[in-house]
C-alpha positions, -999 to 999 in steps of 0.1 A, spaced: -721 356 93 -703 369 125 -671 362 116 -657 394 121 -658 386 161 -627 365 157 -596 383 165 -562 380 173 -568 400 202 -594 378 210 -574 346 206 -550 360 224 -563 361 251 -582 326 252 -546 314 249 -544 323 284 -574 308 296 -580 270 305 -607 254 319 -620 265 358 -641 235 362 -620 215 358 -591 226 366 -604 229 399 -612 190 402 -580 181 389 -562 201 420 -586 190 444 -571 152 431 -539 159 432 -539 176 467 -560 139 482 -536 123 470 -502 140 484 -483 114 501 -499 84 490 -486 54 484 -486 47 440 -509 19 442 -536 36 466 -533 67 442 -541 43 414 -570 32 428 -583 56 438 -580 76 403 -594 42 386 -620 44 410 -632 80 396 -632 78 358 -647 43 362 -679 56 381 -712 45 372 -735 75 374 -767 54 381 -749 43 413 -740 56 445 -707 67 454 -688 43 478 -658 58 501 -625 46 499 -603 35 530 -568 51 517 -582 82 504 -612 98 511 -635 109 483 -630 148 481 -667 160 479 -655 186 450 -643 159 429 -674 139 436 -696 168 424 -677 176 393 -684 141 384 -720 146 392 -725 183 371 -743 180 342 -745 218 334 -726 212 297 -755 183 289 -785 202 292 -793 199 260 -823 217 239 -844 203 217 -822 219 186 -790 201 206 -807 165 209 -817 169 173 -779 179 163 -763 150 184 -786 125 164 -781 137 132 -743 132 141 -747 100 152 -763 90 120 -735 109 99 -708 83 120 -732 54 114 -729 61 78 -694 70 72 -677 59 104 -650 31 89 -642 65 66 -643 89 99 -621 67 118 -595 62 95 -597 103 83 -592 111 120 -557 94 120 -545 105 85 -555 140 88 -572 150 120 -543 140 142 -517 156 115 -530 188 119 -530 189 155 -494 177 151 -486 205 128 -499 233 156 -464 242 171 -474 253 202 -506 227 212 -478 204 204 -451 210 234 -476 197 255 -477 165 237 -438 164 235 -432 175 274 -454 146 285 -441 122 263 -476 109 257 -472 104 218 -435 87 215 -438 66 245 -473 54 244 -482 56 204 -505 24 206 -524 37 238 -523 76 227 -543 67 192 -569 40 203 -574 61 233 -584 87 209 -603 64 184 -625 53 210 -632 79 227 -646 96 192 -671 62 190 -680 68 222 -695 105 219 -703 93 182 -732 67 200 -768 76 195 -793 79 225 -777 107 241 -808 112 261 -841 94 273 -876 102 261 -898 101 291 -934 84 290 -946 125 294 -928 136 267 -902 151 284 -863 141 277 -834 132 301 -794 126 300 -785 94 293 -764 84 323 -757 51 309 -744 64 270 -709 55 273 -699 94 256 -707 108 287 -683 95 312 -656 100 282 -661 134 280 -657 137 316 -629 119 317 -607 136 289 -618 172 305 -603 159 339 -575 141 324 -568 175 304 -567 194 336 -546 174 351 -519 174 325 -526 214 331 -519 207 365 -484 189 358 -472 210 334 -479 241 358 -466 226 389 -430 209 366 -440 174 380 -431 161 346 -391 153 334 -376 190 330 -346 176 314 -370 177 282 -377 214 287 -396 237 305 -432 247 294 -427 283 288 -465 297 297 -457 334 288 -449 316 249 -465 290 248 -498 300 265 -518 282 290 -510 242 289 -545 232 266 -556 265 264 -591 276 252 -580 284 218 -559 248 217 -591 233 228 -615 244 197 -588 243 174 -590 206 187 -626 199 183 -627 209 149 -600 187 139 -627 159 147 -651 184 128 -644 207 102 -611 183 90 -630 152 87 -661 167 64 -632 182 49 -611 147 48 -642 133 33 -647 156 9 -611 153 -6 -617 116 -11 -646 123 -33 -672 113 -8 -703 130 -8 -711 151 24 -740 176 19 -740 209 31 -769 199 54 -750 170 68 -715 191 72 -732 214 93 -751 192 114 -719 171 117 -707 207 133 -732 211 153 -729 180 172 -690 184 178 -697 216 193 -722 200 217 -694 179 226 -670 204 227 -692 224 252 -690 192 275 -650 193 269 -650 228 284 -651 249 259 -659 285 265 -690 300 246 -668 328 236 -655 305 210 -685 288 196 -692 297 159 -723 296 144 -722 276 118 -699 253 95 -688 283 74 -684 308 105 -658 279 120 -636 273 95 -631 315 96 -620 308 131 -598 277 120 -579 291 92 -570 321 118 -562 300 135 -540 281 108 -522 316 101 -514 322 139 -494 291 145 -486 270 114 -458 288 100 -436 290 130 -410 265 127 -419 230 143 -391 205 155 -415 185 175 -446 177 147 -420 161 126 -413 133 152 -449 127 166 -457 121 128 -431 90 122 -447 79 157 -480 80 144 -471 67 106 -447 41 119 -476 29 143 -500 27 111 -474 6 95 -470 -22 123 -506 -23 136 -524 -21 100 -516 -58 76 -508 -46 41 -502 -9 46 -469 0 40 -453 32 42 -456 46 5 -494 35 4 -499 49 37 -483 85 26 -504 80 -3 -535 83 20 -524 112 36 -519 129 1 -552 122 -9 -572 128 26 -553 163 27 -557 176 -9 -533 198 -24 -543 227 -4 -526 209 28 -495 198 9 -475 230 24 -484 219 59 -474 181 51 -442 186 40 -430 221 57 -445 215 93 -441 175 97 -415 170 69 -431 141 52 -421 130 18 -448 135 -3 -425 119 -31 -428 89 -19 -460 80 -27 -479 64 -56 -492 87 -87 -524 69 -87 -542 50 -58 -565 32 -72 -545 19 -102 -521 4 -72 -546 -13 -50 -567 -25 -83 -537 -38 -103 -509 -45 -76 -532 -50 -44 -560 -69 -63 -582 -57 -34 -610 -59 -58 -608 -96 -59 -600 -101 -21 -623 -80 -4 -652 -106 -14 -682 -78 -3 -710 -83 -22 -724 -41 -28 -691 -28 -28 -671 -18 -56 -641 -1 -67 -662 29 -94 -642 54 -74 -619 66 -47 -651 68 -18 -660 32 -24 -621 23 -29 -610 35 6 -641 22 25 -635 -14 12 -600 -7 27 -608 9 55 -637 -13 70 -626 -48 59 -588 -43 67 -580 -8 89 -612 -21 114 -605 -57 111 -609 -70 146 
């Protein structure tokens, strides 16, 4: 293992780094669209992350289509994918397929915690107000973009053999879309066209807005925390499928903009990185984690029939493990107290979920087949 590459000095320095391609589109954007009137600018940006790639582009009238923007939309460095990459991206898929109710429901308990917990990533959550103010729209925005890159069929086997992107897999256009929409919040926060009365973003201490160090620290929340997430609830995961699992996130991550200076190897080589990460920013005191976390909890509670508060805390607990107790209650300040000594003794003898889930296959032997019943016949319930 060649986990003695990751540094501070390293990291350091990836905090002052963000994303060139990007970043570049994202101020081409924003310069087309100086002195526009709101409505032509929303058009025109609706017009851009809802391009068909099969299809030509058409001009607009109001604003002109800025040929940089156009061919950011069209690159496709990131996707060329090898044989071992195509390989990784299915197994993935097939890993969601199989767990996804559990993945889905792991990513709001735990994956978004943790990014809450990261006092600096944070700010730029906070200074944008895209948490507090927009809770419904921040959370299934994330959700589904996760099912999209989650899809199968990331490429085309050819008659010869030979494989192709996928223009039509619905992953691709939301990876292009978050990686623009993440250098334009760069772009925002760099240029104060957000409301300063909330603070300035302090680059020198905060680092670059969604730095390259925020950003992998990112992906392996959808990663490394989920098999981990998983794992804590007593669901199997092999080795084999953890890694592959992490494999195909940092395939994705790649698209995001990730540099290659911060791809591990393997499974065990990225958790090194995360846990440095871990000691580097979660013991610094955080006033902001604390709030996103009743946004996200209280959204949980409103949108989700039958989970209250304590049984949702109870979740947490037991998608977290013991070992992320310290971060619960220190860094986002929630009551761990309040929660019930044992899950499956509440949702068997209070809940009766074993009579009303009606799921023939499914039972209640243990905490794994517990929380899917929950998970996929309540959480999901369209």
């Amino acid at each position: 293992m060649d986990s003695q590459k990751w540094s501070n000095a390293l990291l350091d320095e990836m905090r002052t780094q963000g994303d060139p391609k990007a970043d570049h589109a994202a101020e081409v954007l924003f310069d087309a669209v100086k002195g526009h009137d709101p409505k032509e600018i929303s058009a025109f940006i609706i017009k851009f992350v809802s391009q068909d790639f099969t299809k030509a582009w058409q001009n607009q009238n109001a604003i002109p289509d800025p040929p940089e923007l156009i061919a950011y939309f069209e690159d496709f460095e990131e996707f060329k994918f090898s044989l071992k990459d195509i390989e990784y991206l299915e197994k993935g898929s097939a890993i969601f397929e199989k767990h996804g109710p559990m993945i889905t429901f792991a990513l709001g308990v735990r994956s978004l915690l943790k990014q809450y917990a990261h006092t600096k990533a944070i700010e730029v959550l906070r200074l944008t107000t895209l948490l507090v103010k927009f809770v419904n729209r921040r959370i299934l925005e994330t959700m589904q973009f996760v099912l999209d890159v989650m899809g199968p069929d990331w490429v085309i086997k050819s008659d010869d053999g030979s494989f192709k992107l996928n223009l039509h897999h619905p992953g691709l256009m939301s990876v292009k879309k978050l990686r623009l929409v993440h250098a334009m919040i760069r772009y925002r926060l760099r240029n104060k066209m957000y409301d300063v009365s909330l603070g300035e973003y302090d680059i020198p201490t905060l680092g670059f807005p969604i730095n390259q160090e925020d950003m992998v620290f990112a992906i392996h929340t959808f990663s490394l925390e989920i098999i981990e997430g998983l794992r804590a609830m007593k669901i199997e995961v092999s080795d084999e499928d953890a890694e592959n699992y992490f494999q195909c996130w940092k395939i994705i991550g790649r698209g995001l903009g990730v540099s290659s200076r911060l791809e591990p190897t393997s499974y065990a080589d990225a958790m090194v990185l995360q846990n440095l990460i871990y000691q580097r920013h979660f013991t610094l005191p955080n006033n902001t984690g604390p709030v996103l976390s009743v946004s996200l909890m209280h959204w949980f509670v409103t949108a989700v029939p039958l989970l209250k508060e304590k049984l949702l805390i109870t979740f947490i607990r037991d998608f977290n493990g013991p070992a992320n107790y310290p971060i619960l209650t220190n860094n986002l300040k929630i009551d761990l107290g309040n929660t019930h000594p044992d899950l499956k003794a509440h949702l068997t003898n209070e809940l009766h979920f074993d009579e009303k889930q009606h799921r023939p296959g499914l039972t209640t032997t243990n905490k794994g087949d517990l929380h899917l019943i929950i998970s996929s016949s309540i959480l999901l319930k369209p």
